[in-house]
N, C-alpha and C positions, 0 to 999 in steps of 0.2 A: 312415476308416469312421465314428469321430462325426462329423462332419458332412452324412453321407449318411442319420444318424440322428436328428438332431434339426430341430429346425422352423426355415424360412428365416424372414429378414424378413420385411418386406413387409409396410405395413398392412391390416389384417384385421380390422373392429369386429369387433366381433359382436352380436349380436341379442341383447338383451336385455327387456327386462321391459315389463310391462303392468302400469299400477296396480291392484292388488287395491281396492275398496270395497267395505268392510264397511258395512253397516247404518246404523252408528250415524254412519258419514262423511256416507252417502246424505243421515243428517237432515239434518248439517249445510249439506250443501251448497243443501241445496233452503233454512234460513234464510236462511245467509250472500247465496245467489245467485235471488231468485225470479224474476228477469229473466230465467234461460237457460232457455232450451229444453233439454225433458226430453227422452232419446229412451234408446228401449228397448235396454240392451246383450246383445249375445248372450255368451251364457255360455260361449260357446267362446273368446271373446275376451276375458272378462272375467276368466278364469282368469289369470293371472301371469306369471312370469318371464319374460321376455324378446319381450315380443312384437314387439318390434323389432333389428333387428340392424344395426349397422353396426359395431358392435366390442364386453361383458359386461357395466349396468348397468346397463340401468339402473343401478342402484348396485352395481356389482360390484367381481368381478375377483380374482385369484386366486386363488380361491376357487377355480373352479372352472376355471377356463379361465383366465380372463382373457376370458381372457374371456372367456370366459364366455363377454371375448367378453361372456361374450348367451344371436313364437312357432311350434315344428314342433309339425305334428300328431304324435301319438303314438299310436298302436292300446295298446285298453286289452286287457291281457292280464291272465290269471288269476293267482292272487297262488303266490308257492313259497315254501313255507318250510323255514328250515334244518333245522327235527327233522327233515321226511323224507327229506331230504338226505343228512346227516351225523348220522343214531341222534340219540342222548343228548346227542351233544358240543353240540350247539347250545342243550342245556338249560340248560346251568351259564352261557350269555351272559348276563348280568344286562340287566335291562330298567329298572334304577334312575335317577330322574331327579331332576330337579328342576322347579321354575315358570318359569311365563312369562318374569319379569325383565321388562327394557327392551325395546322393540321399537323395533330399528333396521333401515337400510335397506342392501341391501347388491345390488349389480347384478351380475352379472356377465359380464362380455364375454366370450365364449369363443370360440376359435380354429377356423377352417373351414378349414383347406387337406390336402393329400396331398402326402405326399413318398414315395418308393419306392425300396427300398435295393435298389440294382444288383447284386443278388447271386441266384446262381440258385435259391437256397431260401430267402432272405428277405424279404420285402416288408414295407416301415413304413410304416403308413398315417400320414399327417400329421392327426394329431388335429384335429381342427377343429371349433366348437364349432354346427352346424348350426340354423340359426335357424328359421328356418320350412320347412315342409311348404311347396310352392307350395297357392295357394288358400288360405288362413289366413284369415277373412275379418275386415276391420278394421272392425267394427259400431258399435264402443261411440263414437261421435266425438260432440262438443258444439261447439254454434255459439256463438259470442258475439250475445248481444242487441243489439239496433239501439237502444241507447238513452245518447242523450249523444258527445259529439264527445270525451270523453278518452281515456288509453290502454284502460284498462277502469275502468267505472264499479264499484266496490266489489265487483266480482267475484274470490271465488276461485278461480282456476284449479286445475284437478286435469286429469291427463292421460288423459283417457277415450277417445282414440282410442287407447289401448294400446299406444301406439309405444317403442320401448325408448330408453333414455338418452343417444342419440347425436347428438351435434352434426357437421353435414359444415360445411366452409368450402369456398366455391368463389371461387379468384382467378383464374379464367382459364387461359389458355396461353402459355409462352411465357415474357416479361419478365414478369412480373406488378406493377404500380404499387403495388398493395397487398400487401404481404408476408405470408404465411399463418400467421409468428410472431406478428407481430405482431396481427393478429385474432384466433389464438388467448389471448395472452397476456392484453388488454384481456377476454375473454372469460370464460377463468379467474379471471380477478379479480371477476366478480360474479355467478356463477353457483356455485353448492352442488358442488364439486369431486369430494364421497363420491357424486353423483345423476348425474354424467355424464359422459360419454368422449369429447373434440371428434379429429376426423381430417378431414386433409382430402382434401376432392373432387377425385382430379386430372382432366384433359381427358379421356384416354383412359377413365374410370371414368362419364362422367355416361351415356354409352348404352348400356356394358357392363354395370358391375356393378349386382346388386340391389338398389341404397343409399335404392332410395325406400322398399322395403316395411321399411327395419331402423334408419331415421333418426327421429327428432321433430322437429330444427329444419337447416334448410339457411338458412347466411349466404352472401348472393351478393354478394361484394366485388370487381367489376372494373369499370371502367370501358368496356372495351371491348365492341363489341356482342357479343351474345346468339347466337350460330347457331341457326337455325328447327325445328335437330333441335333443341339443349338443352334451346330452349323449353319445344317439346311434353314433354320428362321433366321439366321442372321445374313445366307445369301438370298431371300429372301426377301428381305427388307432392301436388299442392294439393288435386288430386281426390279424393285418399286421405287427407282430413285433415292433409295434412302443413305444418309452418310455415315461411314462408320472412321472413328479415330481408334487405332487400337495405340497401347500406351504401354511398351514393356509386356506385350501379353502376346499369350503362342496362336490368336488367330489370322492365316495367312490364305491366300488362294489363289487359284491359277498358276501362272509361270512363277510366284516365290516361294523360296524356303526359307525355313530357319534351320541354320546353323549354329552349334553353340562352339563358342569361346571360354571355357572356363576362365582362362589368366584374363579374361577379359571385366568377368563379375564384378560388380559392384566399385568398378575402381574409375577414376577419372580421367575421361581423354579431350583432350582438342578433338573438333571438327569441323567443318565446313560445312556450310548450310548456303543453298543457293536460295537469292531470296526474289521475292517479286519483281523488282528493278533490275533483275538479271545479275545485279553483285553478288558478291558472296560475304559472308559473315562468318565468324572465326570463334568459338568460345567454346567456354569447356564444363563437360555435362558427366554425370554419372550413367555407364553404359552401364544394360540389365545381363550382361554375359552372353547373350547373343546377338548374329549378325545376320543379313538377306541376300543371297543366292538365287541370281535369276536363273530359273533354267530355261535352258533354249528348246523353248515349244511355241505352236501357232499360238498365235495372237501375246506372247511375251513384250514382244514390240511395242507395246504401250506400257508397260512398266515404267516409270520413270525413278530415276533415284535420286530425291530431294538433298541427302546428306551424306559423307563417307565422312570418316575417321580420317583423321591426318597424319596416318601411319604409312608404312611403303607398303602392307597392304591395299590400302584405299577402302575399307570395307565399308559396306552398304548400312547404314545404321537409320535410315528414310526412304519412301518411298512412298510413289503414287499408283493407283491400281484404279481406273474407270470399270465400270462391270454394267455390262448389258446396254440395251436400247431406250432407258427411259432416265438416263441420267444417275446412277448410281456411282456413288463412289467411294475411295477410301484409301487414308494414308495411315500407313502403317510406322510406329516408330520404336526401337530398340534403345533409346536413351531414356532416360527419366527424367522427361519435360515435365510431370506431376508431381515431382518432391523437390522440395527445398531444402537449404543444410539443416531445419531444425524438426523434419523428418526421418534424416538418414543419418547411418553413425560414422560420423567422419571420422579417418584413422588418423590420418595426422592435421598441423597446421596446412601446409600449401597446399593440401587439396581443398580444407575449407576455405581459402584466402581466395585461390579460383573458382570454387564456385560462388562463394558471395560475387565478387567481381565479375563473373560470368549471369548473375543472375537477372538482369535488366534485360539482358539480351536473350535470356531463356523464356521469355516473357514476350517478348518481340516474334521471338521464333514461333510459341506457341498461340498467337494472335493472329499473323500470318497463316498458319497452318487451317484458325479457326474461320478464316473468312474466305480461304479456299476453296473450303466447304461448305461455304454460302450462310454463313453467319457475322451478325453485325458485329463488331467489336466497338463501337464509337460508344465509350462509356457515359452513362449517365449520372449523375449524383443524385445520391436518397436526400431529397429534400426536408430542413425541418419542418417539425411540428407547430403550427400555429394556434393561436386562440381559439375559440368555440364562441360564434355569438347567437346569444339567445335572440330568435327575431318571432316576431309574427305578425299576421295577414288582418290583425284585429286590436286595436288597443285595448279595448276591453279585456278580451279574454288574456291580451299579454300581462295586463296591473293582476289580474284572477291567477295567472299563474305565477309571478312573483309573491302574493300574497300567501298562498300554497307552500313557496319557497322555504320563506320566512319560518314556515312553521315547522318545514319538514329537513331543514340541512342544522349540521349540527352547530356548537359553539364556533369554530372555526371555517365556518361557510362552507363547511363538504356534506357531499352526500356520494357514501363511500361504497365499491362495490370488488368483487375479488378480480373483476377485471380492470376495471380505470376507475379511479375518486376524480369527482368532478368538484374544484371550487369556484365558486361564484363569484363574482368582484363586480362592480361598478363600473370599473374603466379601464380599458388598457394598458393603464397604466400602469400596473401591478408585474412586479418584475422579476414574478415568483416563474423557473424554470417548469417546461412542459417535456412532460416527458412521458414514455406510454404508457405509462398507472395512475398519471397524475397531469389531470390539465384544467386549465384556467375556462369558466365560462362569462363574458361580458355582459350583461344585465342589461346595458342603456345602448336600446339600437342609435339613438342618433350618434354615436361613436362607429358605424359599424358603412365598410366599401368595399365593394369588390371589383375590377374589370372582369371576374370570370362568372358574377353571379349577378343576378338581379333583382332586387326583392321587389320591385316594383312590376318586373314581365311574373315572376312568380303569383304575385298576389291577384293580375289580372285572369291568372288560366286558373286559379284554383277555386271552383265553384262546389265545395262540400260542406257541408251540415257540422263535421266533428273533424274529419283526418285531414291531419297535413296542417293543421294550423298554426299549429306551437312546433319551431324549427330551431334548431342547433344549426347551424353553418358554420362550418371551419375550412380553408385551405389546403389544409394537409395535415391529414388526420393517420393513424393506422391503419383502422378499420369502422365505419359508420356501427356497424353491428355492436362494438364493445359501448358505444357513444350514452345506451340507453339500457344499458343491464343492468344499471344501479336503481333505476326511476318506475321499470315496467309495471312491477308490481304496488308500487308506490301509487301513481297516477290514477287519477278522476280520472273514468272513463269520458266524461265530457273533453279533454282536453285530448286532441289527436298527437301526436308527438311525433316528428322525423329528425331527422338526422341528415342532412347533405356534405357530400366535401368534393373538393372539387379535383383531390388526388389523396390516394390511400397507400399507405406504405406496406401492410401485412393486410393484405384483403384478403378474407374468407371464403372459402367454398367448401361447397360437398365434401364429405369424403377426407377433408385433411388437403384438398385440391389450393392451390394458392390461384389469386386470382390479381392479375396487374393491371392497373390504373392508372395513367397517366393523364393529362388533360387532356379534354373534349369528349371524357364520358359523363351518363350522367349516371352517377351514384349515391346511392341513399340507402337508407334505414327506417322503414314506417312500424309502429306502433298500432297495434290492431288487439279489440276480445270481440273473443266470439261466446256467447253460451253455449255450453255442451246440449241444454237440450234443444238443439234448434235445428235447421235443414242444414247449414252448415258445417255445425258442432257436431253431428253426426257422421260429415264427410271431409274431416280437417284436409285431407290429400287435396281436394278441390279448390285448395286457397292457392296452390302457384301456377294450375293454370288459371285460376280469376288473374294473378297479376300480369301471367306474360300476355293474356289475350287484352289487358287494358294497357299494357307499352304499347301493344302493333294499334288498340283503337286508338292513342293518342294521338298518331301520326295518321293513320287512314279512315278517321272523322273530320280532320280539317276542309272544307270544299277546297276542293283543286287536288286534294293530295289521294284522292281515295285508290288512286291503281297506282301506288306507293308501292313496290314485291316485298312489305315485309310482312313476316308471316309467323306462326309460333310452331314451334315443333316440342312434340311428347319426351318428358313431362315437365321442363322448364325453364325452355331456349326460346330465343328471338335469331330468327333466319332470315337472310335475304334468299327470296324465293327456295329453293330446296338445296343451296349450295355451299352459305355462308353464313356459320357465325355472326350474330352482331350482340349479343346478349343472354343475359343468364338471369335468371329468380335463385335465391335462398332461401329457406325459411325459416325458422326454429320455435317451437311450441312447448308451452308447459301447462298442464292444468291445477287451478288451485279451485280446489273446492268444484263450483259450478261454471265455472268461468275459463277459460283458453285464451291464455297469455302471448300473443305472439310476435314476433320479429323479423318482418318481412324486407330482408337484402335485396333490390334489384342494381343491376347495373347495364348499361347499352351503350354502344359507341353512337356518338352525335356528331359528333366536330372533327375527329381522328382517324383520318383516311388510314396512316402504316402503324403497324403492315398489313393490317389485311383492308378490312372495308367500314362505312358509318353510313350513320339515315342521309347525311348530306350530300351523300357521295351519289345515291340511290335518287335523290333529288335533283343532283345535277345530271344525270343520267338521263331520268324523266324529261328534262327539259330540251336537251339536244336531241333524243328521240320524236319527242312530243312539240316540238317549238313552242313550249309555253315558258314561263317567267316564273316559277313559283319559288320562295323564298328561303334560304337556311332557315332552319331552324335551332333551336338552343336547347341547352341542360336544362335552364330554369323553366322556359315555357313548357318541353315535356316531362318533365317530372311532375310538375303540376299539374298536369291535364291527364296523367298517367295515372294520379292520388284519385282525382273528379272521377273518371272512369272505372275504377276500383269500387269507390265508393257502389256507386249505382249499380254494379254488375254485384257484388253482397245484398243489394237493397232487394235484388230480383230474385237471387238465391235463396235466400232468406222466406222468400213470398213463393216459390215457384219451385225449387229445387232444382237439381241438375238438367232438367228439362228448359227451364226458363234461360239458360245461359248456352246450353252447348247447340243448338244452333248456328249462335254466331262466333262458339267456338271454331267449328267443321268451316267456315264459310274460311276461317284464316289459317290452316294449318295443314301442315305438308305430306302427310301421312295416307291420305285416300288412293286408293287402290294399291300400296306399297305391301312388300313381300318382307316376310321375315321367317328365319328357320326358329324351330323349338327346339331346347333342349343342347342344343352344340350347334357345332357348322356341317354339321351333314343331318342335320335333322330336321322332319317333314316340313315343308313351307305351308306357309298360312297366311291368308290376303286378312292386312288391320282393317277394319270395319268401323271401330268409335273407339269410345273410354265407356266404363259403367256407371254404375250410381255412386264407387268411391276411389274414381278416377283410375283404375289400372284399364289397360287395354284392353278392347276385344276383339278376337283374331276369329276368322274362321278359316277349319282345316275342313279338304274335303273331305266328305264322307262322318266328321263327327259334330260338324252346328258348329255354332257361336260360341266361344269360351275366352271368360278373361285370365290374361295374363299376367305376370311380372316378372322383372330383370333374376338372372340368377345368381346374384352377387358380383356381377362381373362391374367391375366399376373404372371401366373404361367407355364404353356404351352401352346408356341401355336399353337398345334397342338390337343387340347382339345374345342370341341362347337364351331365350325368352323361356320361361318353365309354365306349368298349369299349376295354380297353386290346389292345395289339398282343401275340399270344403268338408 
């Protein structure tokens, strides 16, 4: 039965984020860049998180999904708040915060697929982190100016075709020459690892799935030709502002050709690379056998040639190619900026003497190249792993769950699990290394501080009965979700159990989707049973929208914050208004006996403006719009208030079923009056209407009623070729 419940592989970006520019960026850019061309962003697009999908960052990742995952339109609905909800109880939520802090940037990928539990009163939707609405429209793109043959002339690139943080690699079919590690690996290595989520393109994916509208950069790494479908999706994608690096591979267009060199193959030359600063650079690379031929046709003229050989040829081994009106572009290269000596089969010593001593600079060049193309290369470091401290909101129940402790870890203070063994210690002091199978949990809060957490604003917003009470907190952690795999099954129901960190290094989502996390999101892991025979337990699908509609109530129950634009989108994302990304649900269930075990991932940007958007951002918005004063808000205050809201929307469910809650579902969620085709992209449209009694869509087509839905495997969006399932 777990496995019928939790999410398959399968990579799955997800759609992620759109750069937010602020104001005060816009100055900059128009100093820093007075060369580019200005063009008007639409504000549907300019909105944020995720407006591209092919797996949650922009900067994400389990936060919310994973990704996040990963812009859908949203229908903006009416704001509900918990007083008229839930009387008074909602009064005593504390609305206490804090400042802005640091703004960081946080993407995330969230998972799009459907899985459906084979049972005849349960159906699990497979969470999936739905990126765009079809139709989304990608306005905001910037052309690079026609001026100077280097990579970019002193231009700072910013991502204004709002595409989310995904990188696709495309090697072909079949053998592939180029290996898709190894391109990702060189990849990784100079590109901002917290900004973006690389996967790759396989064959079967470049004409099926939606990866043009959810990607920012495609690398085309194969040698072998191009098929005349591919093509067309890959100019395509160009058409859409999208950037393509090809690397040693035969796709070329417009005014170029390739020409081959055979005596050129695989052997070592000097070249010259003209670089941002207008210099030139001098080093020596393994050429793929061929070379670029401009032919003299209209519009050739933009062609630029980044690099030649340092031969009395001079031949063309780089190149720049602009393509279309919305910002498209791409540089094509004939050396093998992707392999390194312990790649390729070097024939003698002095070619590997120069290429080692050439290889700083192959790196240089290939960084360059990637920020041309409007990607960060300002690298990050994977921070380590810290402690795990055990806290909670109650001293009693905290000596009740030590005692528990006692009883249930073994001789050696673990309680051991195939994903992480957790040992327990007394004090920090213990100086036993963490590592990601194995980490330390501290026992005696009064050892335990954070500047990014506050268990004192937590303990004020969390007003429930059971969950959320008994808290892991760690720094920097992998993944919250592995945090509690050992304990789940283990734990008194009485005792709620979360998990918070406050950056994740292998965040989880949908799908196989990675999800990035960096500070100023809030991230967590809650511990939740439900009985199967209950209003719930019979409609497990309906636990992740309970939790993304209790993120949007945690923020648009506070007074003052109620016309907040954040909103949830099907089946479980948090959106700013119908445009942007800001978070993701994951879930994972298992049933033992009579009881549904489960592990509910959220994550949301709060405090982390880049690159795309957060609640705060939304609030400072509010407030220049609105001349009002209302305050940042933090990780710890909504996570807590996020737990309180959960609670009560189960307590209702439980009592009332799907009816007691999707009221104030519809009041927040982006989907009303929205169009979707069935079955492919040329098939019939059908206006969504709700969700049913076990959460899949209901669509009506004209001429046949009300019929629900679900995704058809496409695990890009799911909200793309929606199918009728069979009853």
């Amino acid at each position: 039965m777990e496995d019928r419940l939790q999410m398959d592989n399968g990579m799955v970006p997800c759609k992620i984020v759109s750069v937010h520019l602020q104001e005060t960026t816009l100055k900059e850019l128009k100093q820093v860049t007075p060369s580019m061309k200005e063009k008007s962003v639409s504000i549907t697009q300019m909105n944020e998180v995720t407006p591209d999908t092919f797996g949650t960052t922009v900067k994400t990742q389990l936060g919310v999904s994973e990704s996040a995952g990963q812009g859908d339109s949203e229908a903006k609905e009416e704001k509900s708040k918990l007083v008229k909800e839930n009387g008074d109880e909602s009064n005593s939520l504390s609305d206490k915060e804090t400042g802005f802090g640091e703004h960081h940037h946080l993407h995330l990928s969230s998972c799009r697929e459907c899985l459906q539990l084979e049972n005849s009163t349960i159906e699990s939707v497979r969470f999936a982190s739905a990126e765009d609405i079809p139709e989304l429209p990608d306005d905001c793109n910037s052309k690079l100016e026609e001026n100077g043959d280097c990579l970019t002339t002193g231009i700072k690139r910013v991502n204004l075709a709002g595409k989310p943080p995904n990188i696709l690699i495309y090697v072909g079919s079949g053998t592939a020459k180029v290996d898709f590690e190894q391109v990702k690996s060189i990849i990784q290595e100079c590109v901002d690892t917290d900004s973006y989520t690389i996967y790759q393109l396989h064959e079967e994916q470049v004409l099926k799935a939606p990866w043009i509208d959810n990607s920012l950069l495609l690398i085309i790494a194969t040698e072998g030709p191009i098929s005349e479908k591919n093509q067309k999706q890959f100019m395509k994608f160009l058409s859409k502002g999208g950037k393509i690096l090809g690397l040693s591979s035969s796709f070329t267009f417009d005014g170029i050709q390739i020409k081959r060199k055979d005596k050129l193959k695989r052997t070592v030359h000097e070249l010259v690379v003209s670089k941002m600063d207008s210099t030139e650079m001098k080093l020596n690379l393994l050429i793929s056998g061929c070379i670029f031929e401009v032919a003299m046709k209209e519009g050739s003229s933009k062609v630029k040639p980044l690099s030649r050989l340092n031969n009395a040829d001079k031949d063309i081994v780089i190149v720049y190619l602009p393509y279309g009106d919305n910002g498209g572009e791409a540089i094509l290269s004939q050396v093998h900026l992707e392999l390194d000596t312990n790649s390729v089969d070097i024939q003698t010593e002095e070619d590997f003497n120069l290429l080692k001593m050439s290889n700083p600079k192959r790196y240089e060049v290939l960084k360059e190249i990637l920020i041309s193309l409007g990607l960060s290369c300002e690298l990050s470091e994977i921070p380590m792993l810290t402690p795990i401290y055990l806290l909670s909101s109650d001293e009693e129940i905290h000596l009740t769950f030590l005692k528990w402790l006692e009883e249930n870890v073994n001789v050696e203070g673990l309680i051991e699990s195939s994903k992480v063994s957790l040992k327990f210690v007394s004090s920090c002091e213990s100086k036993m290394e963490i590592t990601p199978s194995l980490m330390s949990v501290i026992t005696k809060m009064g050892n335990f501080s954070s500047e990014h957490f506050s268990l004192e604003t937590y303990q004020q917003n969390l007003q429930t009965k059971k969950l959320g009470k008994i808290l892991f907190f760690t720094e920097v952690t992998t993944t919250t979700m592995n945090l509690l795999d050992g304990l789940m099954f283990k734990l008194p129901e009485e005792m709620g159990l979360i998990a918070i960190a406050v950056r994740q290094t292998q965040g989880k989502g949908r799908g196989g989707n990675v999800w990035l996390s960096p500070i100023g999101c809030a991230l967590s892991t809650l511990h939740i049973t439900i009985p199967l025979h209950s209003n719930l337990g019979q409609r497990i699908p309906f636990i992740q929208h309970l939790v993304s509609l209790a993120v949007v109530e945690s923020v648009r129950s506070i007074p003052g914050y109620e016309d907040i634009d954040l909103r949830v989108k099907w089946p479980n994302d948090i959106y700013y208004s119908d445009l942007m990304k800001l978070g993701g649900v994951l879930v994972t269930s298992t049933l033992i006996e009579t009881t549904f075990h489960i592990l509910i991932g959220f994550g949301f940007n709060v405090n982390n403006s880049n690159p795309t958007i957060c609640i705060n951002d939304l609030i400072t918005k509010f407030n220049k719009e609105e001349g009002t004063n209302l305050k940042a808000l933090t990780a710890d205050c909504l996570i807590a208030r996020t737990v309180t809201v959960l609670e009560r929307l189960i307590d209702i469910f439980q009592e009332k079923g799907p009816n007691g809650v999707l009221p104030r579902y519809y009041k927040y969620w982006v989907h009303s009056g929205k169009q979707v085709r069935l079955h492919n992209e040329e098939g019939p449209l059908a206006w969504i209407v709700g969700i049913d009694d076990y959460g899949f869509l209901q669509v009506h087509e004209e001429g046949k009623g009300v019929e629900s839905v679900h995704p058809d495997g496409n695990s890009f969006d799911m909200l793309k070729n929606l199918i009728i399932p069979k009853h």
